[in-house]
C-alpha positions as CSV (number, residue, x, y, z in Angstrom):
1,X,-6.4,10.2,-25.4
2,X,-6.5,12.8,-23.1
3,X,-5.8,11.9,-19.3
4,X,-8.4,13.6,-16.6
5,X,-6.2,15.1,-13.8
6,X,-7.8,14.7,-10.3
7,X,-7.3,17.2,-7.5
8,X,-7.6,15.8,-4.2
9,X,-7.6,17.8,-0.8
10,X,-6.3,14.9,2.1
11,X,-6.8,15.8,5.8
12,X,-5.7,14.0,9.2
13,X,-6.8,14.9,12.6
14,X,-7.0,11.2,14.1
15,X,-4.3,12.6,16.2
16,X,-2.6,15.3,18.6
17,X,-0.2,16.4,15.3
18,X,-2.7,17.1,12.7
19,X,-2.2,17.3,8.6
20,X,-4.0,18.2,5.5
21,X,-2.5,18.1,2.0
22,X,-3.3,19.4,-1.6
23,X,-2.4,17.0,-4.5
24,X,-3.2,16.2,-8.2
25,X,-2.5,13.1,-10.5
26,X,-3.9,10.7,-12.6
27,X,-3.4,6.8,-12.9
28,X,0.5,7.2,-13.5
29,X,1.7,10.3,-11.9
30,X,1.1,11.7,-8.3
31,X,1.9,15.6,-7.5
32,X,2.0,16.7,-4.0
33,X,1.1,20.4,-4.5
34,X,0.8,21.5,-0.2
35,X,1.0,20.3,2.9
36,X,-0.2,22.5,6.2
37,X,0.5,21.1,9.8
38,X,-3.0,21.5,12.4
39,X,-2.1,22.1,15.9
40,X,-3.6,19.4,18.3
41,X,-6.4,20.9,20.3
42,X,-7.0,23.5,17.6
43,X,-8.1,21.8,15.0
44,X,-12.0,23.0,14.6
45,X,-10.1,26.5,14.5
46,X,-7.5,26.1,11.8
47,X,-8.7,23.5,9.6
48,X,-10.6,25.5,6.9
49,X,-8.4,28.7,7.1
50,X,-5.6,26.5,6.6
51,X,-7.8,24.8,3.6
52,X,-8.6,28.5,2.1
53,X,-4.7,29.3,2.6
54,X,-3.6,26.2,0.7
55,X,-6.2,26.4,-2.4
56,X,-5.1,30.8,-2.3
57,X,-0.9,29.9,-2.2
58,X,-2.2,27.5,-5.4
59,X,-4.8,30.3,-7.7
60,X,-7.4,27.3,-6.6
61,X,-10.9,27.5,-5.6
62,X,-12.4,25.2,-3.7
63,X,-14.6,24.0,-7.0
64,X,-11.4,22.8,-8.0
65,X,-11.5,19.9,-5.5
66,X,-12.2,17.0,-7.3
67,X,-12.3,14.4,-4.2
68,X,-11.6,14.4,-0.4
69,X,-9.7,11.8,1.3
70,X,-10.1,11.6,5.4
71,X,-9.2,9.5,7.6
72,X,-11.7,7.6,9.6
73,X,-9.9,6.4,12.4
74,X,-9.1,5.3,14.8
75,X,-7.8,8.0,16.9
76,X,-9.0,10.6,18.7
77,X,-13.0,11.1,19.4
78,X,-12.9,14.8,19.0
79,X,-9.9,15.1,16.4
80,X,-11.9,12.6,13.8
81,X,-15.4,14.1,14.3
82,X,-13.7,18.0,13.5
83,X,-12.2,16.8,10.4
84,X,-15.0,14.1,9.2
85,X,-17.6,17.6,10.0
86,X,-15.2,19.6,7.8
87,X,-14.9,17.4,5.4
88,X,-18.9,16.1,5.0
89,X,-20.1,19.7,4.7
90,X,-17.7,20.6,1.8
91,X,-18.3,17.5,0.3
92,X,-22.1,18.0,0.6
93,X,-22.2,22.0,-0.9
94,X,-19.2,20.9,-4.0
95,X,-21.0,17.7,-4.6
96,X,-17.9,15.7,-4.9
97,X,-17.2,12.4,-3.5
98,X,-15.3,11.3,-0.3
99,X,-12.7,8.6,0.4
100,X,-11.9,7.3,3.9
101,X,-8.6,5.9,4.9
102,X,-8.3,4.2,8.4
103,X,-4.9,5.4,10.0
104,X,-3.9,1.7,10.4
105,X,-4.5,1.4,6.6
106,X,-1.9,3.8,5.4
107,X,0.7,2.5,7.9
108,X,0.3,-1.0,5.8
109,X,0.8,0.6,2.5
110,X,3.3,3.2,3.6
111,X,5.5,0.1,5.0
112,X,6.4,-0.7,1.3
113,X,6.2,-4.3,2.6
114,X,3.7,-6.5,0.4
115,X,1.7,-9.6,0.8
116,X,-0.1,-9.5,4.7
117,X,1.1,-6.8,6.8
118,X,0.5,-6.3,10.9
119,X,-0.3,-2.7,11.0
120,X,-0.1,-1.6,15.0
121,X,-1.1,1.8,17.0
122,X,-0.6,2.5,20.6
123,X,-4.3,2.8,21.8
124,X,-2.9,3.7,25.5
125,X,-4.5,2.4,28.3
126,X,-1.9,-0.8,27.8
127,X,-4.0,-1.7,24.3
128,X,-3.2,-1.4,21.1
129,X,-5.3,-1.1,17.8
130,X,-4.1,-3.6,15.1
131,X,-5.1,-3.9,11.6
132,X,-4.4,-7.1,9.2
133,X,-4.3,-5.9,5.2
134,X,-3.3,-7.9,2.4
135,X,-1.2,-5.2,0.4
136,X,-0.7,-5.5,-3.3
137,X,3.4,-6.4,-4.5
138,X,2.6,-5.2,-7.7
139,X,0.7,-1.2,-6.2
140,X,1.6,-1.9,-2.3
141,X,-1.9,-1.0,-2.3
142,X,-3.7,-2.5,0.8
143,X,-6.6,-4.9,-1.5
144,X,-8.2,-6.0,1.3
145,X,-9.1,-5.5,4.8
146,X,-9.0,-8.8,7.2
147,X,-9.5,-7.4,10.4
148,X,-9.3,-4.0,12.5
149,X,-9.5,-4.7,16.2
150,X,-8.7,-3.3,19.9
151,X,-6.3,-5.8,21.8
152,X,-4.8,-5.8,25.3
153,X,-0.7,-5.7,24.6
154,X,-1.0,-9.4,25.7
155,X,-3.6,-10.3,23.4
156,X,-1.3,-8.3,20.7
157,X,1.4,-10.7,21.0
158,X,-0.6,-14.1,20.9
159,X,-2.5,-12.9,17.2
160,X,0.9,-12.7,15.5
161,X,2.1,-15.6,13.8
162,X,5.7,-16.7,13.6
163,X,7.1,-14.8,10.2
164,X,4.6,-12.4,10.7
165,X,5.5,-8.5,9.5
166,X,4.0,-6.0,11.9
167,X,4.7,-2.0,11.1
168,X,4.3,0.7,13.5
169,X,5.4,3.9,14.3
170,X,5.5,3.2,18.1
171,X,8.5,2.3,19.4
172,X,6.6,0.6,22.6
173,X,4.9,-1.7,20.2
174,X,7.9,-2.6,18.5
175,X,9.7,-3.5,21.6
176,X,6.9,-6.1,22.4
177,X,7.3,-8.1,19.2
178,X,8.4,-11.5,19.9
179,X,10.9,-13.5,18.0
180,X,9.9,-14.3,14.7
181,X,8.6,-11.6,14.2
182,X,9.6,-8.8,11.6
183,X,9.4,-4.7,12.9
184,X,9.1,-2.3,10.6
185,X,9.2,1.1,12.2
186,X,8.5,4.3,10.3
187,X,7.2,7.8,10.8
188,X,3.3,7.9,11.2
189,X,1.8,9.0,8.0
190,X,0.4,12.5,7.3
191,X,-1.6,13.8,5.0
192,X,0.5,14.2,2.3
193,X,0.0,9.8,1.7
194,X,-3.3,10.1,2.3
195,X,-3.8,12.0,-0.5
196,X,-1.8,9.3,-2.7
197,X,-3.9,6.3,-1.1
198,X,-7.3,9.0,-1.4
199,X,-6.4,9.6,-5.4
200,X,-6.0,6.1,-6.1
201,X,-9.3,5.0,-4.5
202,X,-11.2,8.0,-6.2
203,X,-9.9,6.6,-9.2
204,X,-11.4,3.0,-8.6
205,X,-14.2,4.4,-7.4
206,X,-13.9,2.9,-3.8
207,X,-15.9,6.5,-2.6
208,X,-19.0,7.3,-0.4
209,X,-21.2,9.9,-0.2
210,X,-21.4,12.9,2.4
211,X,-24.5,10.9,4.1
212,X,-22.7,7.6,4.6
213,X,-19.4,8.8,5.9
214,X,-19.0,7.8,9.5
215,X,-16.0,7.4,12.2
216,X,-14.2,4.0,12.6
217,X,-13.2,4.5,16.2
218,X,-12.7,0.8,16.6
219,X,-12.6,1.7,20.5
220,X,-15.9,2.8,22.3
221,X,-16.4,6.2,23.7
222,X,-16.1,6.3,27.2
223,X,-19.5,7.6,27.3
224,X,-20.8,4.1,26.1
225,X,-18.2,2.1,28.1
226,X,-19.6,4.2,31.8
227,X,-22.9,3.8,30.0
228,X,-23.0,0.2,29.9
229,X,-21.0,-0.3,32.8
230,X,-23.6,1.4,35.3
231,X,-26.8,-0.3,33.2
């Protein structure tokens, strides 16, 4: 039986060091074939030259792409709206389908801890976004999503339980854990394992269309908070 062989094309710009990647695989085997650093700030100007670059350095075209994987959130306003822009119009001419990948997801699966993981962001401001996944032992695949949320850094430290394993890349939030508490810090994911979390949910089918893709900033914009603070 012959084995279809997905190319995905992964970008990141949730935050001021910005990513995309360029992989293939299938349901056993993962190739990462590029990876391209964005420049914070200069996104909406590098982001598809540095696509074109990385599909040129490969003999690709972009009919190639067999799926996008983006990340959603949360981050930054402007950073997330260039890349989710980006990403819905090519989406939308190739007809191919899109995967989203919240930030705080991939730090739960890129942990390599299983059963229910703490995922944890500095938000600034003295909050912090937290995520609660289940993550598969068998995939480390996050199966299910319990709760995304904004939380003062006091608020942070009364929602985890004793045993609880919290993973960030934040050395301020690791400090904060209390005792009982397990830290695992690592590097903040890039595009490179978003692609690897993107080609396994094209592969189950966990995709939306151009229309329906949409920012999880968890936080509001502080055009909304000003707006309903002077209503």
């Amino acid at each position: 039986m012959l084995t279809t062989i997905h190319t995905i094309l992964a970008i990141d710009t949730s935050w001021k060091h910005g990513s995309l990647a360029l992989a293939c695989g299938d349901a056993e085997d993962f190739e990462l074939l590029e990876t391209a650093s964005l420049t914070g700030g200069a996104f909406s100007a590098e982001l598809v030259p540095q696509i074109a670059a990385a599909l040129a350095r490969r003999n690709l075209q972009k009919q190639s792409i067999d799926g996008f994987a983006v990340v959603s959130g949360p981050g930054s306003f402007t950073g997330l709206r260039v890349g989710l822009v980006a990403i819905k119009g090519l989406a939308e001419v190739l007809k191919k389908p899109i995967v989203v990948v919240s930030v705080l997801e991939a730090l739960a699966i890129a942990s390599g801890t299983s059963g229910r993981v703490f995922a944890a962001l500095d938000a600034q401001r003295g909050e912090v976004f937290l995520g609660k996944y289940e993550v598969n032992p068998e995939t480390l695949q996050a199966t299910s999503l319990q709760e995304e949320s904004l939380l003062t850094r006091e608020a942070l430290l009364a929602a985890l339980p004793t045993g609880a394993t919290v993973v960030t890349p934040d050395a301020s939030i690791a400090g904060l854990a209390p005792a009982g508490v397990a830290v695992v810090q690592i590097k903040r994911p890039g595009a490179d394992t978003i692609a690897r979390i993107g080609l396994r949910k094209v592969l189950a089918g966990q995709t939306v269309s151009a229309d329906a893709l949409d920012a999880n900033y968890v936080r509001r914009s502080d055009a909304e908070i000003f707006s309903t603070s002077s209503s």
